[in-house]
C-alpha positions in Angstrom: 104.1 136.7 127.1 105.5 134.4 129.7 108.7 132.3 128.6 108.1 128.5 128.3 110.5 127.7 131.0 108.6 129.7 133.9 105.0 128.9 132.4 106.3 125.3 133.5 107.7 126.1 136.7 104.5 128.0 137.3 106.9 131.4 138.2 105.1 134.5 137.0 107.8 137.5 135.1 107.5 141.1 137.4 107.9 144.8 136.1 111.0 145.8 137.7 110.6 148.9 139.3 113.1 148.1 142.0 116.6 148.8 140.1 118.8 146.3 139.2 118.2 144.3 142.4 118.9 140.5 141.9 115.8 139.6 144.2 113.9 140.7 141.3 115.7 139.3 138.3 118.4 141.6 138.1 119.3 142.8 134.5 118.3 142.0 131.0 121.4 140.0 129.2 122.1 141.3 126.3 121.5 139.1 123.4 125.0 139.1 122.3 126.9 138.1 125.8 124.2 135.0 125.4 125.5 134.5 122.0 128.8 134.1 123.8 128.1 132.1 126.1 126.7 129.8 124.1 129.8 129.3 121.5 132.3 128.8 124.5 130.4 126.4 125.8 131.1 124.7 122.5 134.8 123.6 123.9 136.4 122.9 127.0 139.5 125.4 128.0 142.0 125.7 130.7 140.0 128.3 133.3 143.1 129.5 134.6 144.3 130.7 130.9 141.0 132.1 130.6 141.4 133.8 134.0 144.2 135.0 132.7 143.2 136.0 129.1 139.6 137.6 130.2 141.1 139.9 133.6 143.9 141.1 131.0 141.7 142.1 128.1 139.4 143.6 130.9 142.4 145.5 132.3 142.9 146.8 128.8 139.4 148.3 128.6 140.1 149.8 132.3 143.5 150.5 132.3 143.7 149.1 134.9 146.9 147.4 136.3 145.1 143.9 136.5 141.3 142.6 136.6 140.0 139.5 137.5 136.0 137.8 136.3 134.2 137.0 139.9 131.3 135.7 140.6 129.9 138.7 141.4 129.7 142.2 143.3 129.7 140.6 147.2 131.8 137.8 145.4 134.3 140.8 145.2 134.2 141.9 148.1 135.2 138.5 149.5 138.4 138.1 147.4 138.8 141.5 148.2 139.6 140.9 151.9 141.3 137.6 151.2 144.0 139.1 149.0 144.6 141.7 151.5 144.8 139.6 154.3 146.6 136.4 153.2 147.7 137.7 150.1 149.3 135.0 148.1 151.1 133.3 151.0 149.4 129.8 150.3 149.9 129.0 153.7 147.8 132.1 155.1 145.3 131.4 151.8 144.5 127.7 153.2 143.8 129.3 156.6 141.1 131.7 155.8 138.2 132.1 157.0 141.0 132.0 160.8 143.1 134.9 160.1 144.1 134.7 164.0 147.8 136.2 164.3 147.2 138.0 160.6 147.0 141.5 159.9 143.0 141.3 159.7 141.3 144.1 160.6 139.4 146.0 157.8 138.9 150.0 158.5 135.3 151.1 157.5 133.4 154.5 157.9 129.6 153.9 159.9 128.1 155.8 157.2 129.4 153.0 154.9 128.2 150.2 156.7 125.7 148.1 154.6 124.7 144.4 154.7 127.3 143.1 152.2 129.8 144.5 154.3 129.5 140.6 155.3 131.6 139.9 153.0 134.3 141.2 154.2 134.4 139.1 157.5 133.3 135.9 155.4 137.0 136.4 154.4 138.5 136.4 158.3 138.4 140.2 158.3 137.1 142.4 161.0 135.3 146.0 160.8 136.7 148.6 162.8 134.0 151.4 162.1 134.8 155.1 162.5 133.0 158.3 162.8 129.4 158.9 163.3 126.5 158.4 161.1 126.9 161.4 159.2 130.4 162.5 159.7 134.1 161.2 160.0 136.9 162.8 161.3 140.3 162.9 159.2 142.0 161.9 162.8 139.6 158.7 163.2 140.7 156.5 160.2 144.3 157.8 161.2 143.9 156.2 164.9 142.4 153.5 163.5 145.2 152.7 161.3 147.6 150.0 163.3 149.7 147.5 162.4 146.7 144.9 162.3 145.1 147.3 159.4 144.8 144.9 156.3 143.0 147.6 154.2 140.5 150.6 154.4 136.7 149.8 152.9 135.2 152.4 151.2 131.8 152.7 150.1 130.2 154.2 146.7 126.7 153.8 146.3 123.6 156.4 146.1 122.7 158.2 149.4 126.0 156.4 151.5 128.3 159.6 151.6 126.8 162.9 152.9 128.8 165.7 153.2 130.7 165.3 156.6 132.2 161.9 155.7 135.6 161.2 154.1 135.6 161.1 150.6 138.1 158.1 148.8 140.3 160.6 147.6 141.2 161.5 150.9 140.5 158.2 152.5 143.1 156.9 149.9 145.8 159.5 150.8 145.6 159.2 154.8 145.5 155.1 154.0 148.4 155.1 151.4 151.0 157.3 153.9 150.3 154.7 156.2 151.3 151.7 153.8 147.3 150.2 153.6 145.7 149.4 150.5 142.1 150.6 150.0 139.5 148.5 148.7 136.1 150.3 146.9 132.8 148.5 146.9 131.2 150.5 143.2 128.9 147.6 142.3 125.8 149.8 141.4 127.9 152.7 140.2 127.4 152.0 136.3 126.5 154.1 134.0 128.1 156.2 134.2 131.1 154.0 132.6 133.5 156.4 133.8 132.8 155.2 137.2 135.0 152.3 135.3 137.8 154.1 135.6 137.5 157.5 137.9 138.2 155.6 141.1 141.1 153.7 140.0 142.9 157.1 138.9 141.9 158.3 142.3 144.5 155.4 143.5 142.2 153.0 145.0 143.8 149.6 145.4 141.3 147.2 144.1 137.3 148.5 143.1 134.6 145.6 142.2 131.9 146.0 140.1 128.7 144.0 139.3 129.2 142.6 135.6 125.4 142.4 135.4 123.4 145.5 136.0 124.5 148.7 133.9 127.1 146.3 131.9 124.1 143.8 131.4 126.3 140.9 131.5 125.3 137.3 133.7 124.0 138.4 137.0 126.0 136.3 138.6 129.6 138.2 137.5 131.7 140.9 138.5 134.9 142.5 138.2 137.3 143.4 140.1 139.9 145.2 139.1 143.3 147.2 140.7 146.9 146.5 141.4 148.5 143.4 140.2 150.0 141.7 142.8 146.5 142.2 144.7 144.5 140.4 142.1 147.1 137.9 141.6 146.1 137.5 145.4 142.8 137.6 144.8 143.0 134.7 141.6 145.2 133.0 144.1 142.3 132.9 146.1 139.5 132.1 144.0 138.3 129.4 141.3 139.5 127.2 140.4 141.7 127.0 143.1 141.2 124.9 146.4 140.8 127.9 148.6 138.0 130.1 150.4 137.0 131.6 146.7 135.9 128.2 145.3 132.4 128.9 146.5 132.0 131.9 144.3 132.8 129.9 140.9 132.4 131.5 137.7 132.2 129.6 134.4 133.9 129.5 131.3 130.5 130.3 129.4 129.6 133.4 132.4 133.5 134.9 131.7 132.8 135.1 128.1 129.7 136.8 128.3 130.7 139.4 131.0 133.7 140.2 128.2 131.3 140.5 125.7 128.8 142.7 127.4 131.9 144.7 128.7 132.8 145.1 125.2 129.6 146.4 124.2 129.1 148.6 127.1 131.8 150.6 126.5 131.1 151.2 123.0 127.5 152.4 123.5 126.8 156.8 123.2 126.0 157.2 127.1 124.8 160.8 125.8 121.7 158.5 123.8 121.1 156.1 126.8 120.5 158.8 129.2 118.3 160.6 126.6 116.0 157.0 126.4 116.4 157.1 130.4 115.3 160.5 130.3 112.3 159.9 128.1 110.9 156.7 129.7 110.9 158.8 132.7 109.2 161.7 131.0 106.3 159.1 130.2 106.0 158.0 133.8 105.3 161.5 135.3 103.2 162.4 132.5 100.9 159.4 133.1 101.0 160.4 136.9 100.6 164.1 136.4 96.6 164.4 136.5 96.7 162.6 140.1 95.7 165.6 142.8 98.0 165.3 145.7 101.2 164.1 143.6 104.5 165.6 142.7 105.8 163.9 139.9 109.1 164.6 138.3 112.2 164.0 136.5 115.5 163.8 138.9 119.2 163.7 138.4 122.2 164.8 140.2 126.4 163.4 140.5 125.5 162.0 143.5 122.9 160.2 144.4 121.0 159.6 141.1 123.6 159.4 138.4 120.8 158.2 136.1 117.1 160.3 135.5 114.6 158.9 137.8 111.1 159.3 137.9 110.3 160.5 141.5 106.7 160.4 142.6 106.1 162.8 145.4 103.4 162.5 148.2 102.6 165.9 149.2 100.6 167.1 151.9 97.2 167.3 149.5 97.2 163.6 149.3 94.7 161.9 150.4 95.4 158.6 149.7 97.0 155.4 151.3 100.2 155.8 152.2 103.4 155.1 150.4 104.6 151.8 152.3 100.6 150.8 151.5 101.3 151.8 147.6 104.2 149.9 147.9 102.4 146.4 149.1 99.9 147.0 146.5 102.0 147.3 143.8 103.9 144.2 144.8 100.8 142.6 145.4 99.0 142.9 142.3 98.8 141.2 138.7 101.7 141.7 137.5 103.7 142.1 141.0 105.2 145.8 140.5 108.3 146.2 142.4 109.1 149.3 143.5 111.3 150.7 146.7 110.9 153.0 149.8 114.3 154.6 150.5 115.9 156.4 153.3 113.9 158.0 156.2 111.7 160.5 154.5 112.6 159.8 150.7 112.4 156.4 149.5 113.9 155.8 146.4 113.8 152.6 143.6 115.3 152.5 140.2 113.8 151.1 137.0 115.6 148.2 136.0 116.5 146.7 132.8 114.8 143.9 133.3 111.5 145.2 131.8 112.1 146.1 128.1 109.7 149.6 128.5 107.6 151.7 131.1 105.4 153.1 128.6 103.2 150.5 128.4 99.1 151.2 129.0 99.4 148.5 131.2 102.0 150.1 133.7 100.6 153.1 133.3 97.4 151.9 134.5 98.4 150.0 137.5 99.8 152.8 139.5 96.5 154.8 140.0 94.5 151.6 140.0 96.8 150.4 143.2 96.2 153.6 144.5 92.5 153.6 144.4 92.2 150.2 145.9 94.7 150.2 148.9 93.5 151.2 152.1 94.5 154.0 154.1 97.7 152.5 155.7 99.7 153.5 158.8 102.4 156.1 158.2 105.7 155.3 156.6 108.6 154.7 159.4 110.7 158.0 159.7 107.8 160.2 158.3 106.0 163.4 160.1 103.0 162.1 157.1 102.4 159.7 154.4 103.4 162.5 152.2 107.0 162.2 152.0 107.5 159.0 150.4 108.9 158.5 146.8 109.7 156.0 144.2 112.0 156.6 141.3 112.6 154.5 138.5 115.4 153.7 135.8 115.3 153.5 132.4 115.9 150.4 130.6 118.1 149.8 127.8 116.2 149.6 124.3 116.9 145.7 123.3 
């Protein structure tokens, strides 16, 4: 059934077979964090008290030194460079985005680089990238250290840290002799909720988080969390405040829902939600399992799929279009099915909460049914054949 509100905007709902992704809707809200935002929007409050009253009871749940609502993952990420570079000097804070004469250079591994690394120069800052694709030297991020270092960037996201690069425990020790604070971009790292709390007792300075996704809070929130005087920095900078954060406003009613759904979050049996994850996959490769030239199966690892995945596997028996013309059709067709090609050889998509179940008949249906009707397509960037390319999806919450 299509809600009222985008029958009359003539938008159309998707199956969201393309993770979390906010191009695609993001999350489902959970019922209650509406419920939230609804009764604060009931009464008008002081946003720095509730600043102050929501990043506490969110450090609580953390324990965490400090934690502050943004408006957003990349929103983090932002604040993240502004309270290392101009810190809480209001002078240096009505300067930014010119950070000429600051310490402003932000220290970043190239197999971390990623397009929201924008963020970080949005802020004044400036990338100095280390190491190679695959690898980085212990001796690199030392040299790169200097007394223009404002922080070290690290990176933790599925299929960003193969073996070869630094990992944060030892990017934090190398940056923390040297007097620099390191800041951790973990925005699609939940579940597993002790991602919530591993890389802050690692000693990273300030991690953000996206407060929708995984925690299933308003898309449009995040947390940030870390050393108190560096998210008093980052509050400094931020709404409501005149300053460089302003843009990135979050709302009484969003910071009451993201406290909610934080709430809840931690409170749900992660053993039980991967078991549903598991068992909506389970349903996808079975429905797949009769097709001749597919692998289908069930994937997880600590690494680079924290949560089961259904991966579909193009083997050398397939005849078929190829996976970038799967892809198309999927997205395509009625309903648009999103779904992602990944790195190179492997492409890789999550299932996202946004669609309540991937059981249905219907979804079922339209995989072999896009299949049969695409046409042979050209072969996927990065691939020897079309037989190499793979989706994998994640399992919903159960509303």
């Amino acid at each position: 059934m299509i809600p009222a509100i985008y029958r009359k905007l003539g938008v159309r709902p998707v199956i969201h077979g393309s993770g979390t992704t906010t191009r695609y809707g993001g999350s489902m809200l959970r019922p209650e964090a509406l419920d939230a935002m609804r009764e604060a929007s009931q009464a008008l409050v002081n946003i720095d008290e509730l600043n102050e009253a929501a990043g506490a009871a969110i450090a609580r749940m953390l324990g965490a030194e400090a934690a502050f609502v943004t408006a957003g993952a990349s929103s983090g990420l932002i604040l993240q460079a502004a309270a290392c570079i101009a810190g809480a000097d209001p002078a240096k804070i009505t300067r930014l985005p010119d950070t000429r004469d600051m310490r402003n250079e932000i220290v970043i591994q190239r197999a971390h680089r990623f397009a929201y690394d924008q963020a970080y120069r949005v802020a004044g800052g400036v990338l100095v990238e280390i190491g190679l694709a695959r690898r980085t030297q212990p001796f690199e991020l030392e040299d790169a250290i200097t007394d223009r270092t404002a922080a070290v960037a690290h990176l933790i996201s599925p299929f960003t840290s193969p073996p070869g690069t630094l990992p944060l425990d030892q990017v934090i020790a190398i940056a923390h002799r040297r007097g620099v604070p390191v800041i951790v971009d973990a925005a699609s790292m939940l579940p597993p909720r002790e991602s919530l709390t591993k890389f802050l007792r690692l000693g990273a300075d300030l991690v953000s988080f996206s407060g929708g996704k995984g925690i299933r809070g308003p898309q449009s929130t995040g947390i940030l969390a870390g050393r108190s005087h560096l998210v008093r920095a980052a509050a400094l900078n931020a709404s409501p405040n005149q300053a460089l954060g302003r843009a990135a406003k979050t709302s009484k009613e969003e910071i009451a829902g993201l406290v909610t759904a934080l709430e809840l979050f931690m409170a749900e049996d992660e053993a039980s939600e991967m078991k549903r994850y598991t068992d909506v996959c389970a349903t996808i490769v079975e429905g797949l399992a009769d097709i001749h030239g597919l692998r289908v199966v069930v994937e997880q690892d600590p690494v680079n799929r924290v949560l089961p995945h259904a991966v579909v596997y193009f083997t050398p028996d397939w005849r078929g279009p190829s996976g970038h013309a799967v892809q198309v059709a999927l997205a395509q067709g009625d309903p648009h099915i999103y779904v992602q090609q990944g790195p190179t050889r492997a492409a890789t998509s999550t299932r996202s909460p946004s669609t309540r179940s991937t059981s249905s008949p219907a979804t079922r249906r339209s995989w072999p049914r896009a299949c049969a009707r695409s046409s042979p397509g050209g072969r996927a960037r990065g691939c020897r054949t079309a037989n190499s390319w793979k989706t994998s999806f994640e399992l919903p919450p159960i509303n």
